[in-house]
C-alpha positions as CSV (number, residue, x, y, z in Angstrom):
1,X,-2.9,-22.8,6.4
2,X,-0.6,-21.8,3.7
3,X,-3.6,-20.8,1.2
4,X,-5.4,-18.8,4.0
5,X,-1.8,-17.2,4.0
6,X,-1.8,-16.7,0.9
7,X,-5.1,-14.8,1.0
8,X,-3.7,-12.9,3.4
9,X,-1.4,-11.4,1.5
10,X,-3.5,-11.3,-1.2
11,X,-5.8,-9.1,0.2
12,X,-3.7,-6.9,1.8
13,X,-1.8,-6.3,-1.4
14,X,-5.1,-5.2,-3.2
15,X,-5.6,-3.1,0.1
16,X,-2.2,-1.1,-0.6
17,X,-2.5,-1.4,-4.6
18,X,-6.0,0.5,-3.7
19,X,-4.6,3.3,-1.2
20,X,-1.7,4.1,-3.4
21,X,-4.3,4.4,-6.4
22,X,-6.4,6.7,-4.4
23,X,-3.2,8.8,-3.6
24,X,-2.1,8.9,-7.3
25,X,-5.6,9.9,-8.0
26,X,-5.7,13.1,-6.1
27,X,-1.9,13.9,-7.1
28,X,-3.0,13.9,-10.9
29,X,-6.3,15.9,-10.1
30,X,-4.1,18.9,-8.1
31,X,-1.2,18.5,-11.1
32,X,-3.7,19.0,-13.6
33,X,-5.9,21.7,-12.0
34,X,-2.7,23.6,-11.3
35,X,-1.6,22.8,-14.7
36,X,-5.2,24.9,-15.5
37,X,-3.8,28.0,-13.8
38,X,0.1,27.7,-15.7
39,X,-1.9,27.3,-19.2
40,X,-4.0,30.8,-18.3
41,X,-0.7,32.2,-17.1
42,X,0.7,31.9,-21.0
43,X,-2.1,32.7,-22.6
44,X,-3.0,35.9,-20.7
45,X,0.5,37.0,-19.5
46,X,-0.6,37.4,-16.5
47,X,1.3,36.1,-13.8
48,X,-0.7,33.7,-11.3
49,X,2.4,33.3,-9.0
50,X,0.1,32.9,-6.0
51,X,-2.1,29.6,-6.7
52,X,-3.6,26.5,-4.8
53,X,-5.0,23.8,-5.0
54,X,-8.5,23.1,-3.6
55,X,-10.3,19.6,-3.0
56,X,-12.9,18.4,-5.7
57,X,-10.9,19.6,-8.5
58,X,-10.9,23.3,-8.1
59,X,-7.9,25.8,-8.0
60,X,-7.7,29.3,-7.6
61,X,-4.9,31.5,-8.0
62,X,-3.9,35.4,-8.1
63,X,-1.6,38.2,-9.5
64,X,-1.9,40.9,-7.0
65,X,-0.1,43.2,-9.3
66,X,-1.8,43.1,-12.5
67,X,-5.1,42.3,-10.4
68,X,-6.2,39.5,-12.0
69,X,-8.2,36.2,-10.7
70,X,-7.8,33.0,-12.3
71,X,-10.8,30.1,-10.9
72,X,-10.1,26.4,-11.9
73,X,-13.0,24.2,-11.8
74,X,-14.3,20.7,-13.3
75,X,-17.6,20.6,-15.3
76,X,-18.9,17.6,-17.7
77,X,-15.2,16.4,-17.2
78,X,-13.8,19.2,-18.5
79,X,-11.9,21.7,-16.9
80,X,-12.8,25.3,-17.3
81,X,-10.2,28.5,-16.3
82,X,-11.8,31.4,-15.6
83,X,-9.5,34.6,-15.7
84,X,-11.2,37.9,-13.8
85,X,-10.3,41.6,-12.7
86,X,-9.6,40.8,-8.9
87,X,-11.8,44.1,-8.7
88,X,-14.9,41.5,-9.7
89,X,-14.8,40.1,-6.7
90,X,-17.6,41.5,-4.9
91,X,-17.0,39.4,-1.3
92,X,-15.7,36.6,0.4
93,X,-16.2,34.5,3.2
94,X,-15.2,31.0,4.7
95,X,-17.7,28.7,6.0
96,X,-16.9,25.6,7.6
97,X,-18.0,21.9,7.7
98,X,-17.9,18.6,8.4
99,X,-17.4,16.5,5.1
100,X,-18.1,12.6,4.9
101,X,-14.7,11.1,3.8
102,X,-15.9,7.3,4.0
103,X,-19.1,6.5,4.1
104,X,-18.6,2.6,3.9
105,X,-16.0,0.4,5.4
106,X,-15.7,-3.8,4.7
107,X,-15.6,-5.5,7.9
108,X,-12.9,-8.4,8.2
109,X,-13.0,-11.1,6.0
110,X,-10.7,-13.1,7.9
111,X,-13.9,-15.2,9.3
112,X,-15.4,-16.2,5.7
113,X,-11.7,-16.6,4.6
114,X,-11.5,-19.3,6.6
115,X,-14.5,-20.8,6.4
116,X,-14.3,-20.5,1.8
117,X,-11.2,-21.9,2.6
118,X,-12.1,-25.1,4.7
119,X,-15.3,-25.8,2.2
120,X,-13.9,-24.7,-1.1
121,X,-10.1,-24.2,-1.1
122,X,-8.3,-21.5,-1.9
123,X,-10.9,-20.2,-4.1
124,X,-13.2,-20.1,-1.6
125,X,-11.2,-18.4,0.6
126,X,-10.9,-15.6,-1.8
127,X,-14.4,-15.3,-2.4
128,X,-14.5,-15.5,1.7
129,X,-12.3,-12.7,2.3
130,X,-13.9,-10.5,0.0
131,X,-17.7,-10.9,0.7
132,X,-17.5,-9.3,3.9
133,X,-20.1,-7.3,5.2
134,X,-20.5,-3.8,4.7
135,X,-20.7,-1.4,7.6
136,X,-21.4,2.4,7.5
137,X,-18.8,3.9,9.3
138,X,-18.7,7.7,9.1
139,X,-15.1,8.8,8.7
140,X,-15.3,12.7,8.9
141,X,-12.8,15.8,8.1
142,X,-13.1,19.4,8.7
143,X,-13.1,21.5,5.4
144,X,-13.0,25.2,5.0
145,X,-14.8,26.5,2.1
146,X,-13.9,30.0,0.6
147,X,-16.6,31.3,-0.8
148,X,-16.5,34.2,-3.6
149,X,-19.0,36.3,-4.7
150,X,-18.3,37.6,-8.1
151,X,-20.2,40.3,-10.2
152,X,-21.2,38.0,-13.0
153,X,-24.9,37.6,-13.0
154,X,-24.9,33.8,-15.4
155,X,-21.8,32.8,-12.7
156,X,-21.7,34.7,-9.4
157,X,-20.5,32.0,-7.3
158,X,-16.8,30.2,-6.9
159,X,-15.9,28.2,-4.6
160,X,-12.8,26.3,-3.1
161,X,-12.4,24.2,0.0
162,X,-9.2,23.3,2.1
163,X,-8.6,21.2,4.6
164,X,-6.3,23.6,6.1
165,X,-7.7,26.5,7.8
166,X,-4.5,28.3,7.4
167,X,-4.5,28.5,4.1
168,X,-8.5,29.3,3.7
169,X,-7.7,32.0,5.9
170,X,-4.6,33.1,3.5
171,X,-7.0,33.6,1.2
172,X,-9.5,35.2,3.1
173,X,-7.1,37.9,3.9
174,X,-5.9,38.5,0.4
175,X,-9.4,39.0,-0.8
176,X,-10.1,41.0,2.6
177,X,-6.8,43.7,1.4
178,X,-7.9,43.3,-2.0
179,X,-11.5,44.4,-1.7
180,X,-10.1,47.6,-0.1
């Protein structure tokens, strides 16, 4: 009993060591895509004083009074700033949709745990608990893409997508007063 505890805990700690890896993950993406937007800041002197972070290593942000664009994005795991007159912006829109988050979970392994455990010792119950079997399980999350159409005929497409509606639509309406 104490090594099927002892599994256990093992198991869950590679659960949490997993999540908080994940987390971190994301955190550095949004520091360094933001860090994108600071960098084009100094080297243009324009100030992006209005900039966010979008999922899937994009970033976009804006000086309304100089009327400059700057669009972050990843490519061949690089990132590239792109710094445009706001008045290249030819339209913009947000579409919605339903994004797959998860597209696999592991069922419990608390059943082979016990049974590597009672054949092979604690060993097996490690191999147990992690050999359980996979399930599709479709965890999904609304996004909000904003989409911009930009007069650039070897790049006329940006976009970004939130997870908050409220901010896509911040957006929309800045490129809505902007387009004016």
């Amino acid at each position: 009993m104490g090594e099927f505890l002892m599994v256990i805990f093992i198991a869950v700690g590679l659960a949490v060591v997993l999540i908080a890896v994940a987390v971190w993950w994301d955190a550095s993406a949004k520091k360094t895509a933001l860090a994108q937007i600071e960098l084009a800041t100094q080297e243009t002197g324009y100030s992006f004083s209005r900039a966010d972070y979008g999922h899937r290593n994009k970033a976009i942000g804006a000086d309304a009074n100089a009327g400059y664009l700057c669009l972050v994005y990843k490519e061949a795991g690089s990132f590239i700033r792109r710094t445009l007159p706001l008045a290249d912006v030819v339209s913009s829109q947000i579409q919605s949709d339903n994004i797959v988050l998860v597209d696999a979970q592991r069922k419990s392994g608390l059943g082979r745990a016990v049974v590597g455990g009672a054949l092979f010792g604690g060993a097996g119950a490690v191999a147990g608990a992690i050999t359980g079997s996979g399930t599709t399980a479709a965890v999904e999350e609304t996004v909000y893409e904003l989409h911009l159409t930009i007069n650039d005929l070897s790049n006329p497409h940006f976009f970004v997508t939130f997870t908050d509606f409220a901010k896509a639509k911040e957006w929309q309406s800045f490129f809505e007063v902007a387009l004016r």
